[in-house]
C-alpha positions in Angstrom: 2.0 -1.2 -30.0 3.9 -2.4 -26.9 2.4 -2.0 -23.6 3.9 0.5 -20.9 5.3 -0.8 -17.9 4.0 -0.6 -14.2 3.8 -2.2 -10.9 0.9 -3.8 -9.0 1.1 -3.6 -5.6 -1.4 -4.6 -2.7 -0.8 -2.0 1.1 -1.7 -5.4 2.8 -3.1 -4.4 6.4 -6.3 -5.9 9.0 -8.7 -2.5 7.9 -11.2 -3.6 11.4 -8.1 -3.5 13.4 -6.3 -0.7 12.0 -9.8 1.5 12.2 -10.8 0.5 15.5 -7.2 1.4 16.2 -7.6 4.9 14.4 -10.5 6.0 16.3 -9.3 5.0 19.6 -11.5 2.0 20.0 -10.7 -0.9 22.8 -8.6 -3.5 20.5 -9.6 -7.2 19.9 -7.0 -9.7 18.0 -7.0 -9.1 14.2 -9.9 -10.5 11.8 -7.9 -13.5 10.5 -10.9 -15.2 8.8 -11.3 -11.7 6.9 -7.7 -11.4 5.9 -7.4 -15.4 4.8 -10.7 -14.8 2.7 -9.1 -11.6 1.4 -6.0 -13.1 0.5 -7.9 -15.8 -1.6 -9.8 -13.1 -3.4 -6.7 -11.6 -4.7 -5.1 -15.1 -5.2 -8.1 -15.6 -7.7 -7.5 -12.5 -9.2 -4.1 -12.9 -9.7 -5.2 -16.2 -11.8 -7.5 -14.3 -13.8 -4.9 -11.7 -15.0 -2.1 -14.7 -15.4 0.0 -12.4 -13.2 3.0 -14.9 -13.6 6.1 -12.5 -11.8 4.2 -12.1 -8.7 3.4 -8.8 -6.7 4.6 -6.6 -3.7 2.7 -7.1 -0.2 3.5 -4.0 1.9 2.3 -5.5 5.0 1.6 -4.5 8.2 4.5 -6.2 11.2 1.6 -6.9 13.7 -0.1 -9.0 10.9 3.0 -11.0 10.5 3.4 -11.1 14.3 -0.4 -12.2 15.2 -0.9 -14.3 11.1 2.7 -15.5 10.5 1.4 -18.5 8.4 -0.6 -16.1 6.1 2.7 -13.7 6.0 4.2 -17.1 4.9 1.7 -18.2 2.1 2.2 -14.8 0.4 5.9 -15.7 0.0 5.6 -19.1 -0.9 2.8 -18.0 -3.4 5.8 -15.8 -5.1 5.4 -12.5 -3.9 7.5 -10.4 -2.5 7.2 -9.5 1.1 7.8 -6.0 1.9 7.1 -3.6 5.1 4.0 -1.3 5.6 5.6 0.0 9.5 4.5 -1.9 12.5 1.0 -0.2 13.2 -1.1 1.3 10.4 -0.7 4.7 11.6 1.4 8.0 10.2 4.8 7.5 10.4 5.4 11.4 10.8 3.2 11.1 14.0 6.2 9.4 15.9 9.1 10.1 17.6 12.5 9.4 15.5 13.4 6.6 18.5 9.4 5.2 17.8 9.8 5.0 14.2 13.3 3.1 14.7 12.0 0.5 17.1 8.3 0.5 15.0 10.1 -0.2 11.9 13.0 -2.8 13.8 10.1 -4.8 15.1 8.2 -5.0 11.7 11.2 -6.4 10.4 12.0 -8.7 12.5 8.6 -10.4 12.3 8.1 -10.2 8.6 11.1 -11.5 7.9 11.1 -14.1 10.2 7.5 -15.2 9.0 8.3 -14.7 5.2 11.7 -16.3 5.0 12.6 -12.9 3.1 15.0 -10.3 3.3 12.6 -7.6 3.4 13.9 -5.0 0.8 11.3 -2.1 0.8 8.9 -0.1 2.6 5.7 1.8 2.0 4.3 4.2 4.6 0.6 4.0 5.7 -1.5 5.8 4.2 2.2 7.6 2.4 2.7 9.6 5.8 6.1 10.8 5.3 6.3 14.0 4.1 8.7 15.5 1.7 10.4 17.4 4.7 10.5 14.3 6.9 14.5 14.1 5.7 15.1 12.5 9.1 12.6 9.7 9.0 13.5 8.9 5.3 16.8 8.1 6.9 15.9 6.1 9.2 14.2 4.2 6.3 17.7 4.1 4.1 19.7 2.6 7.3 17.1 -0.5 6.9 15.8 -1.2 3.2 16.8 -0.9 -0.1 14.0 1.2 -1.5 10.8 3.3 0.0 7.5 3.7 -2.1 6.6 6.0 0.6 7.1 9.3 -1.4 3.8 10.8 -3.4 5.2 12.5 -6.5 3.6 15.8 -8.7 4.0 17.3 -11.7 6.5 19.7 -10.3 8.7 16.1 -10.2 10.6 14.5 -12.6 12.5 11.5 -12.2 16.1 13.3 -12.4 14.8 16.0 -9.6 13.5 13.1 -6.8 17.0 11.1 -7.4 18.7 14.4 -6.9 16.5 14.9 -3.8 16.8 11.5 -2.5 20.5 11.3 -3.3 21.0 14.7 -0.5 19.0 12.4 2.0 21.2 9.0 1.4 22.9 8.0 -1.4 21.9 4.3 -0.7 17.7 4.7 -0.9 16.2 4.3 -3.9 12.7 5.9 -4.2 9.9 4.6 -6.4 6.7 7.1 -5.9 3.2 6.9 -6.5 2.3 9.8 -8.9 -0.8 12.0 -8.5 -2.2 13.4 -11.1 -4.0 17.3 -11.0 -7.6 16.7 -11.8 -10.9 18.7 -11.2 -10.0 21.8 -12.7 -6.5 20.8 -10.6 -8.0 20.9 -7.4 -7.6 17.5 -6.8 -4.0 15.2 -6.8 -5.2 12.0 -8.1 -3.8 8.6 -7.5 -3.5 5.9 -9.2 -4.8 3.5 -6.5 -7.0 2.6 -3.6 -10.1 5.1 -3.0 -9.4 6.8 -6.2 -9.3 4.0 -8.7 -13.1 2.6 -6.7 -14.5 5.5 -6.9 -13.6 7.3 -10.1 -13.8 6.4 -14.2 -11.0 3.8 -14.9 -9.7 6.4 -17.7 -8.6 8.4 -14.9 -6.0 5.8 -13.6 -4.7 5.6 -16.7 -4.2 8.6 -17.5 -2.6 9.2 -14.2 -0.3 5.9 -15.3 0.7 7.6 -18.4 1.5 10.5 -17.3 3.9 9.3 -14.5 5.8 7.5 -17.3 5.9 10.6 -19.3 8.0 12.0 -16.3 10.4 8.8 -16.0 8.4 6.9 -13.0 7.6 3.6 -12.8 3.5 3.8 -13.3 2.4 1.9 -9.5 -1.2 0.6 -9.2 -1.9 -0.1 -5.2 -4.9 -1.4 -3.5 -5.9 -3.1 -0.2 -7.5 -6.4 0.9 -11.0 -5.3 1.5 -11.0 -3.5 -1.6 -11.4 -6.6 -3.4 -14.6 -8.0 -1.4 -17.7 -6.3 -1.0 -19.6 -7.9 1.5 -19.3 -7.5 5.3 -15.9 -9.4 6.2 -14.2 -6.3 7.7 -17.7 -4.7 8.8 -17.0 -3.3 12.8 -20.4 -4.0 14.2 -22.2 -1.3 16.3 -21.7 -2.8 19.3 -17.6 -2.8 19.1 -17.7 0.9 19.1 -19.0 0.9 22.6 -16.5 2.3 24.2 -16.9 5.3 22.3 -19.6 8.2 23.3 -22.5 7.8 20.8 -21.6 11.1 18.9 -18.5 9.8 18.4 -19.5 6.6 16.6 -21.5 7.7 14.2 -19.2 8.7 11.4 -16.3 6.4 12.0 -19.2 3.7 11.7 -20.9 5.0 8.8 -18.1 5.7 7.1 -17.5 1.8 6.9 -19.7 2.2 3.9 -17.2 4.0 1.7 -14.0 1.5 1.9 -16.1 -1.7 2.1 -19.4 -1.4 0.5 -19.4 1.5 -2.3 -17.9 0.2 -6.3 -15.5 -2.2 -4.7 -17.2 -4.6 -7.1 -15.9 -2.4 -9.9 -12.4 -3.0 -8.4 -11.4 -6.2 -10.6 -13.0 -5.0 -14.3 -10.9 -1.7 -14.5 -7.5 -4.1 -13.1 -8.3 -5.9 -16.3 -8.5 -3.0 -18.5 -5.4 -1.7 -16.9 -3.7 -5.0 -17.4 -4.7 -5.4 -21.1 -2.8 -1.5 -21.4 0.0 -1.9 -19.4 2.7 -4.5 -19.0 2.9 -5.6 -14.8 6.6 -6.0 -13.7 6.8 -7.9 -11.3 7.9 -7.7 -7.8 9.0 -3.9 -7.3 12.0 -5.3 -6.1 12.6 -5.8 -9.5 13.1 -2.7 -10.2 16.3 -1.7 -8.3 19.5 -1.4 -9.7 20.9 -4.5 -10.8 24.5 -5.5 -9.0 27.6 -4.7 -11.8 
């Protein structure tokens, strides 16, 4: 019986910057040890799995900006290079003129660290919504293809072309599917948080079901996903210049991205990968030239 297809992809970002970020918190330079030792960890992976077509980093422009030579291993190593905004933070948060000069400078500096002509984009944390017609456009006047766009079962492949097409007929969109689950109250994805935290069957079946509907199936994960110790861990004492009452949750809730079944993390990408056939770079998968 012949595997199914999909697409691994790793949302490759500096998690103690981007929090600190989130919260408010005064900013230091990005953890560069952490990302290096991250980097390595999937590396290793990769070995394990004989990933031989290499992967997708959608990465962050500041990381390229402030780790250009790590930006540059990735695309040496293979992989292709790909754009994750300038900032983690939602894209539907900005101004139209801050998204175009956020997405213009991530650009600029991945390509310029990668050697790459970057060809997609994926939006943190997939903040554009499906009535953000004006963003996706400025997305089609710079790539090739977003993986921005979080698909459901009221989608099939033939409805999002249709939709794309009446925002620009030039983008190609590859989703990530979710999946009703919980007596449908929840939309499960095939990726990140959800694959940690819940039975492996569940990404599968979440793969399987998004091929059933004409997507490409898309695994995604982040760096500190794949470690479980404290390399990302923001100390105490760096949430200072928050009141106490506000550090307490943003500190705490450290726990659940870097500490709780990330070491279950690499055993289900092996039993994905011995049920589904990995394709490469998702570049891969646009249209080829006639």
């Amino acid at each position: 019986m012949s595997k199914l297809p999909f697409c691994f992809s790793i949302d490759f970002e500096d998690y103690t910057h981007d929090y600190k970020r989130r919260f408010g918190v005064v900013q230091t330079d990005l953890n560069i040890d952490s990302l290096w030792i991250s980097y390595e960890k999937i590396k290793s992976v990769i070995n394990d799995l004989e990933i031989k077509n290499g992967l997708t980093f959608f990465t962050t422009g500041i990381l390229a900006e402030r780790v250009p030579d790590l930006v540059k291993q990735i695309s040496d190593d293979g992989h292709e290079v790909g754009c994750h905004y300038y900032h983690h933070d939602p894209v539907y948060r900005d101004s139209l003129d801050s998204i175009a000069k956020n997405l213009d400078r991530a650009i600029n500096a991945l390509s310029k660290a990668s050697g790459q002509s970057i060809k997609g984009f994926r939006a943190p944390r997939f903040s554009i919504r499906a009535t953000d017609k004006d963003i996706y456009k400025e997305i089609a006047r710079r790539f090739e293809y977003d993986s921005s766009f979080v698909a459901g079962e009221t989608q099939n492949l033939e409805s999002l072309k249709e939709y794309f097409l009446s925002i620009d007929e030039k983008l190609n969109e590859f989703p990530v599917y979710a999946k009703k689950s919980f007596a449908r109250k929840m939309n499960f994805r095939s990726g990140g948080t959800y694959l940690k935290f819940f039975p492996v069957h569940m990404t599968v079946a979440t793969l399987k079901e998004a091929h059933s509907k004409g997507f490409m199936p898309i695994v995604y994960l982040h760096p500190y996903e794949f470690l479980s110790g404290s390399e990302f861990w923001i100390p105490w004492g760096e949430w200072s210049s928050l009141p106490v009452t506000r550090r307490l949750i943003p500190y705490a809730r450290q726990i659940q991205c870097l500490k709780v079944r990330n070491k279950s993390v690499i055993p289900k990408l092996k039993y994905i990968f011995n049920r589904f056939e990995h394709q490469g770079p998702m570049r891969n998968l646009l249209p080829k030239a006639s």
